[in-house]
C-alpha positions in Angstrom: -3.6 3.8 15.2 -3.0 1.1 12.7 -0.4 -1.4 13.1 0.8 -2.8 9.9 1.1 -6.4 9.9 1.9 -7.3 6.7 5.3 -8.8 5.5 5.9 -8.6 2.2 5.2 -4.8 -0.1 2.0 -4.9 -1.5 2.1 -5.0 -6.1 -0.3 -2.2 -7.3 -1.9 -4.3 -9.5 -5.8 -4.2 -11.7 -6.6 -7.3 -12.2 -9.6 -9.2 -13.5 -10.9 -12.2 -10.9 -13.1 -14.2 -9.8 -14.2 -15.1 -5.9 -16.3 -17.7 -4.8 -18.6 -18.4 -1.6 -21.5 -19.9 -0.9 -23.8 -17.1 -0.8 -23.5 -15.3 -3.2 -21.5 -17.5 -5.2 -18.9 -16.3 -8.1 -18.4 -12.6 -8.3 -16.7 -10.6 -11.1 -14.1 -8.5 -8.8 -10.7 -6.8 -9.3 -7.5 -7.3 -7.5 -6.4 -3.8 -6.7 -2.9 -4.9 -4.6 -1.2 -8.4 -3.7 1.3 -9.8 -1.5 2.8 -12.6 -0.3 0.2 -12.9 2.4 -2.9 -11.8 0.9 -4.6 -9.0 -1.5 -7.6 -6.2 -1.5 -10.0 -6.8 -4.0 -12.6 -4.4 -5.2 -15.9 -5.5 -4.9 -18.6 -3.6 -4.4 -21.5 -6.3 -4.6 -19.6 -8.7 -2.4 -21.1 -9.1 1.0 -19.2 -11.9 3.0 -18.8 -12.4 6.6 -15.6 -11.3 8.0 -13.6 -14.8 8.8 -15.8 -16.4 5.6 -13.4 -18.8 3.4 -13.6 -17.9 0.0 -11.9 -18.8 -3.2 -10.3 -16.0 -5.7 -9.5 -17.1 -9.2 -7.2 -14.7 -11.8 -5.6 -15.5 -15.1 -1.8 -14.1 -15.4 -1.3 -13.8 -19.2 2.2 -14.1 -20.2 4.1 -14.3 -23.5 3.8 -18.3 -23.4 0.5 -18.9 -22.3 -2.4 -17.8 -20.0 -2.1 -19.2 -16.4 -4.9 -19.6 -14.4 -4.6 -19.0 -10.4 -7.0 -19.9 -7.4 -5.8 -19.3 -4.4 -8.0 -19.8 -0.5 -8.4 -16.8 1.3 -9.9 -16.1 4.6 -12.1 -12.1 4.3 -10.4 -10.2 6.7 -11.9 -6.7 6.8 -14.9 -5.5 4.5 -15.4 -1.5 3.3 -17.9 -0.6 0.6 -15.7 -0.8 -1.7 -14.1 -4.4 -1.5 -12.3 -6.5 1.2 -8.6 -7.5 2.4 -7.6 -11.2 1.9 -5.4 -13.2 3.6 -4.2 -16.2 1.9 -4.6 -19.6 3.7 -1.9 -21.8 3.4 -1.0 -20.4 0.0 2.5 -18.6 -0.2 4.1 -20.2 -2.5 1.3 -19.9 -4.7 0.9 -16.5 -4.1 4.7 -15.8 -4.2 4.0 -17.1 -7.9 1.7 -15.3 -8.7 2.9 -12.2 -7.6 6.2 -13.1 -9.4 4.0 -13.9 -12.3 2.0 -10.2 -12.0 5.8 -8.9 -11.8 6.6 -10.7 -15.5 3.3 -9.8 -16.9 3.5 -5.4 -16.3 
């Protein structure tokens, strides 16, 4: 049984980004869903450590201007097809950015 932890809905999104570590260093991926807390990305040639650091990077375009977001993120769980994200120390900046994903669809 899986317990859901999470606290805030998860946005559908697919979205263009960036993550950073180490090894491999930046990786093209796509932000499949987001939250308050954290995100799944899609990344099939990403192979980090569960409990790695890494940093995801996303532009939000918007009818003003393009904003760029990088948010710290701890790899929670890993499938072959991408990895859960939780968001360290980041929920304002992730509340913004999901409020920014909102204004963009």
């Amino acid at each position: 049984m899986n317990i859901e932890h999470r606290r805030s809905k998860r946005k559908q999104v697919c979205l263009e980004a960036l993550v950073f570590h180490r090894l491999p260093g930046l990786v093209p991926v796509n932000i499949l869903d987001i939250n308050l807390e954290g995100a799944f990305i899609g990344a099939e040639r990403l192979t980090v450590p569960r409990h790695a650091f890494v940093t995801l990077t996303f532009a939000l375009e918007t009818a003003a201007k393009q904003i760029i977001r990088q948010l710290d993120a701890m790899v929670i769980h890993q499938t072959r097809n991408g990895c859960g994200l939780l968001f360290k120390d980041a929920q304002f900046e992730a509340f913004r950015a999901v409020e920014g994903m909102r204004d963009a669809a």
